[in-house]
N, C-alpha and C positions, 0 to 999 in steps of 0.2 A: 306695485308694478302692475301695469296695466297687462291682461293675458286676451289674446285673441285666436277664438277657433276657425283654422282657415282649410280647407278642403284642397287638395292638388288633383288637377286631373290634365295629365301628358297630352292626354289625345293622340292625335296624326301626325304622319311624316317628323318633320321636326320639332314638331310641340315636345316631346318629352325632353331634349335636348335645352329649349331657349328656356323652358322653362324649370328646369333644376338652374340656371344660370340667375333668373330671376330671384331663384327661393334662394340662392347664395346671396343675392345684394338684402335680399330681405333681413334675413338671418344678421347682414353686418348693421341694415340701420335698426334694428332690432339691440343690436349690444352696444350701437354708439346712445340712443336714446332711450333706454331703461324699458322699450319694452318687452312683450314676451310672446312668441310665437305657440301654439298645438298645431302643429299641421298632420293631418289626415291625408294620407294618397289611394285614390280612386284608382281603379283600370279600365273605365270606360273606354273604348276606340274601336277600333278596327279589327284590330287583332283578337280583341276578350269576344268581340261580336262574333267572329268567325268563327272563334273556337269554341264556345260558348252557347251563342245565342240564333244562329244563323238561320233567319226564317221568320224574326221575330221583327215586329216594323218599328223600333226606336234602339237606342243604344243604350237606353237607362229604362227601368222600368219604374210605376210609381212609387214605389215602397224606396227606390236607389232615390228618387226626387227630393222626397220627403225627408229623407236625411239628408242631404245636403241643406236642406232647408234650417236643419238646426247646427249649421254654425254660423260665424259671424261671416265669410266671405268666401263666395270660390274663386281661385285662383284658376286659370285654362289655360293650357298650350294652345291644341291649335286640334280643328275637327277636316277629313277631307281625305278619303284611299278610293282608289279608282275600283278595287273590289268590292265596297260596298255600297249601295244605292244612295245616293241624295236623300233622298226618302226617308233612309235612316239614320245618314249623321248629321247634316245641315237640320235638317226638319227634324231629326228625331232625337234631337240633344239641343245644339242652338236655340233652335225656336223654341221648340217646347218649353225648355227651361224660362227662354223671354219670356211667353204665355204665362206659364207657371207660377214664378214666381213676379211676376208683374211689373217687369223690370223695362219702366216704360221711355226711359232715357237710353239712347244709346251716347253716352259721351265719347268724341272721338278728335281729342287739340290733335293741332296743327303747330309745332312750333319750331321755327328755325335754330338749333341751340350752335352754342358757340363750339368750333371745331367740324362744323358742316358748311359743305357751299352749295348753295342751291342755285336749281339749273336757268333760276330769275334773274338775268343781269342785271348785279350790283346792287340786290338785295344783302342785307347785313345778318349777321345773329340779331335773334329779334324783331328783327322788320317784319315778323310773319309770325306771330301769334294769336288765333285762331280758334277760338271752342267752338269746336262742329254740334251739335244736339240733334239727334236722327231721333224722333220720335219712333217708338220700337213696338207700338201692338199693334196700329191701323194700316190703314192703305191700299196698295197693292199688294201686301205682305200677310194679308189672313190667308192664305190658300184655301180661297173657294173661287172656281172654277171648273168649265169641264171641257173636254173635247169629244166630235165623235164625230159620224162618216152617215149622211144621210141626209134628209130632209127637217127633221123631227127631233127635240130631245127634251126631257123634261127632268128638274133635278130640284133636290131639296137639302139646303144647307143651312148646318148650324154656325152660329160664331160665340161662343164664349169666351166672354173675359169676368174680369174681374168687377167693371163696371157693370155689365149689362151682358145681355143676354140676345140676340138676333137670328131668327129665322127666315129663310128666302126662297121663295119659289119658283122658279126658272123655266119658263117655256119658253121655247125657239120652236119656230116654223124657218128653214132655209126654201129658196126654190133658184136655182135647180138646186138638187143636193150635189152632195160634196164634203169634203172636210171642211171642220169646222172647230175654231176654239174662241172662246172667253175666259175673259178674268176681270171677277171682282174685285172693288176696292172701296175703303168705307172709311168714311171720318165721321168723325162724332164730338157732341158738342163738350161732353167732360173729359174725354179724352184730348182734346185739342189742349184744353184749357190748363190744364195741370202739366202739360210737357213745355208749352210756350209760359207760362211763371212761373218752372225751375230756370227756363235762360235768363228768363227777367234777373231770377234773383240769383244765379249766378254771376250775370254781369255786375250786379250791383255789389255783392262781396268781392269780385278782383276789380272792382274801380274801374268798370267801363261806363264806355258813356253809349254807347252805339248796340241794338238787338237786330240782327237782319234775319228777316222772317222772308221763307223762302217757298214759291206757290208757282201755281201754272191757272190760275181761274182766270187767265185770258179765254183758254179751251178748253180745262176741264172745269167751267164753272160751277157746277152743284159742290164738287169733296172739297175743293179749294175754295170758294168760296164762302163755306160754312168756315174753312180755317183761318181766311184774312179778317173775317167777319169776328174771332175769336180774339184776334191776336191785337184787333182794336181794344176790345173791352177789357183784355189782362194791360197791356198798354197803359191805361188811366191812370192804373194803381201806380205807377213809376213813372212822377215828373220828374227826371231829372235823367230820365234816360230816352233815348231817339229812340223812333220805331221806324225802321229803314226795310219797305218792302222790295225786292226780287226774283225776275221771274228765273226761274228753273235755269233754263239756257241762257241767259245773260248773266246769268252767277258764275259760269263755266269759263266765262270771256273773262271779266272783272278779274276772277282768283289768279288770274295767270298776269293781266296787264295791273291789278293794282291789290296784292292781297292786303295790304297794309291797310287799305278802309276797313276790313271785316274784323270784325272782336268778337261778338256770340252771333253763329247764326243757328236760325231752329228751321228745321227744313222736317217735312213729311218723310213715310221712311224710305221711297223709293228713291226721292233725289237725295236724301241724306246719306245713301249709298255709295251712288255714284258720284257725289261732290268732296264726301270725303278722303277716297283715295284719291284725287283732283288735289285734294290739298295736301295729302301726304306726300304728292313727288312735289311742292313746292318745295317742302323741309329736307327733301333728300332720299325721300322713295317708301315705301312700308317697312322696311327696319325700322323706321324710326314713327311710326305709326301706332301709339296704345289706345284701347277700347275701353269704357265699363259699359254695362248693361244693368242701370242700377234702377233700383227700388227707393227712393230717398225716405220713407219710413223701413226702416231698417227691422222693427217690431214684425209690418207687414210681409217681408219678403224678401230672401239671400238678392244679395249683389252680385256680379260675375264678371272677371276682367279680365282682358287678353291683348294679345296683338292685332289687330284688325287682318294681316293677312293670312295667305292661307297656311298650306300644310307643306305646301313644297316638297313631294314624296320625293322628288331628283335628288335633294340634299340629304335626305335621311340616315341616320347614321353617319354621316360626314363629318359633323365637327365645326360644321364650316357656314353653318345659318347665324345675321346680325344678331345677337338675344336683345337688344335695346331697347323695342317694343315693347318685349314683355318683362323686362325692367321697369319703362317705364309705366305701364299697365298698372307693376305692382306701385309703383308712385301713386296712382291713382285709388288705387285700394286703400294706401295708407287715407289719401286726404277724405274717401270716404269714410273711414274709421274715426276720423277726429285728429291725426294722428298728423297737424299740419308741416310739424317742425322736422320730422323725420323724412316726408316729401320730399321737403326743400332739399334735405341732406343730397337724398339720392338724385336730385337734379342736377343739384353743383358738382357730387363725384363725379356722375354721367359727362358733361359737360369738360368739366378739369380733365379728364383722359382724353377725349374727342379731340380736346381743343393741344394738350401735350403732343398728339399725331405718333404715338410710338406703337399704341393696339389700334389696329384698323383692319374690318374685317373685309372680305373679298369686294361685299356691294360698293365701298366706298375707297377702293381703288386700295386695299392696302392686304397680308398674307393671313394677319392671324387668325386663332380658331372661332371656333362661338365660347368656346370654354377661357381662351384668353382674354376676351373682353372681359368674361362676367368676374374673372377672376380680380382683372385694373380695378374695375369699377369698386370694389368687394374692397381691397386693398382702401383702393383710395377713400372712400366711406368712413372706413376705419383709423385713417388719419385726421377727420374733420372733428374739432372739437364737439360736447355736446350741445351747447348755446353757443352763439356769435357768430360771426361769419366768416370768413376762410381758415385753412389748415394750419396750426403751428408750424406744421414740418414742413412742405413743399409749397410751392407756388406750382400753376402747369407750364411756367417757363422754366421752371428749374427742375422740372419731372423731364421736358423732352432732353435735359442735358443728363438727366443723373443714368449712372448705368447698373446700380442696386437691384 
């Protein structure tokens, strides 16, 4: 029996919430496919901060890192309380942890599953499957910049990573003065190159034929340009796959009049941002939206997986947030685990209840809780045999009739 140490941390608003719903569907493909969960739960958030820590600029300190570091995955709810700074929970858990542990892939599908109607007329289940890849340490996403009120300002920034090491020197003369801000942003040639040859070879293990690599070096040509210039020479390696370049804002256009062209796209991490909630409300909105933020040497550095949206402090305590995301998140933990067959499970239960129409949570037009999805879902899991393909017991036409 295969045993895997996984880390929970609830976080914000409704993270604690979707994701004890997640850790239940885990737990059922866990005893439908022989394997074996440790899960650890963390108090990282808002709350532990405030009562705790209040003053101090991150939500984790490094010795809290470093442990997380030694097990095999973190599992996340959701990070984001209007009491405490950006500063500290976005930047001071998110990022860091990306940094950290060098989690240079952001993966974020897109996928239409059956029992959803998306707001694309006469778009089907399917028609709309999508691996988003946000490259996650460059960009406009290093936070180095500065602001300030004057004519003058002079500043000195580090950037470390894991590759390499950059220092910058920043002088601004303004005239007249006045406020003023900048923001760096920085691509590089190793880091390019190892985030556009996981899409590569992603698309090449799901039998794609198509990589859309996604740039702006019409106007920003020096960061972008270094990136299109990379995304040629990983390219070579893979005849048998197209290298389909677009620009930033014509990707925005495309995903809505034809998402069905797109199969892997690798975007920088600012438009990989904004394009992948874009593709999330193709599928039916950010319920249905999961993240990892992986390391693909797994030796090197924890994984981290969640729902891509926020914390939705409004629902808190409610009952009443989709958990699906972070359902499907943990889908995504399994298949980074190795763990491909148990995936699938929880796609197909996901999908079988969806598609039944008898748990459907507020976003998508129906009563039940958050706790009643993960509960279907949980249920349904554990009817699917351990190998082959659908359940002995139910069909989801015969789930939306049965009243058990």
């Amino acid at each position: 029996m295969k045993r895997y140490s996984i880390a929970l941390i609830g976080g914000d608003g409704i993270g604690p919430e979707i994701l004890r719903e997640g850790k239940k569907v885990m737990d059922a493909a866990a005893e439908v496919t022989g394997i074996a969960w440790q899960w650890k739960e963390y108090p990282y958030g808002a709350e532990h901060w405030l009562q705790y820590r209040k003053g101090e600029p991150t939500l984790l300190r490094e010795e809290e890192m470093a442990e997380l570091g030694a097990h095999d995955a973190v599992y996340f709810g959701s990070v984001g309380d209007p009491r405490v700074p950006e500063s500290v929970g976005q930047a001071g858990a998110l990022l860091w942890m990306r940094f950290y542990f060098d989690q240079y892939v952001n993966l974020r599908p897109a996928k239409l599953l059956r029992g959803v109607e998306s707001p694309l007329k006469g778009k089907k289940p399917h028609d709309i499957n999508i691996y988003m890849i946000r490259e996650n340490s460059e960009d406009f996403y290093i936070g180095l910049g500065a602001r300030f009120t004057g004519n003058k300002s002079s500043e000195i920034f580090e950037l470390k990573r894991k590759l390499y090491k950059a220092r910058f020197n920043v002088d601004v003369d303004v005239a007249p003065e006045g406020d003023f801000a900048y923001q760096i942003g920085a691509v590089t040639e190793k880091a390019s190159e190892r985030v556009l040859r996981y899409g590569f070879e992603l698309a090449k293990k799901k039998k794609m034929t198509r990589v859309t690599v996604v740039h702006k070096a019409n106007v920003l040509t020096k960061v972008y340009g270094l990136w299109i210039e990379k995304a040629e020479q990983v390219a070579r390696d893979y005849s048998g796959i197209e290298l389909d370049f677009a620009i930033a804002d014509a990707t925005t256009m495309w995903l809505v009049r034809r998402p069905e062209h797109f199969q892997v796209i690798v975007a920088p991490n600012l438009f990989g941002d904004i394009l992948s909630d874009l593709a999330a409300a193709t599928v039916g909105g950010l319920g249905f939206a999961p993240g990892g933020n992986i390391n693909p040497d797994r030796k090197a550095g924890v994984s981290m997986f969640e729902p891509i949206s926020g914390s939705a402090p409004k629902y808190k305590g409610l009952n009443k947030a989709n958990p699906i995301a972070q359902i499907l998140a943990g889908k995504l933990m399994l298949e980074h685990l190795g763990e491909d067959r148990a995936a699938e499970l929880v796609e197909q239960a996901t999908e079988d209840i969806l598609e039944a129409g008898k748990v459907r949570t507020f976003d998508i037009g129906g009563t039940s809780s958050c706790s009643d999805m993960g509960d279907a879902i949980a249920e349904r899991l554990l009817q699917l045999k351990p190998s082959g393909g659908h359940s002995p017991c139910l069909s989801p036409e015969q789930m939306l009739h049965d009243n058990t």
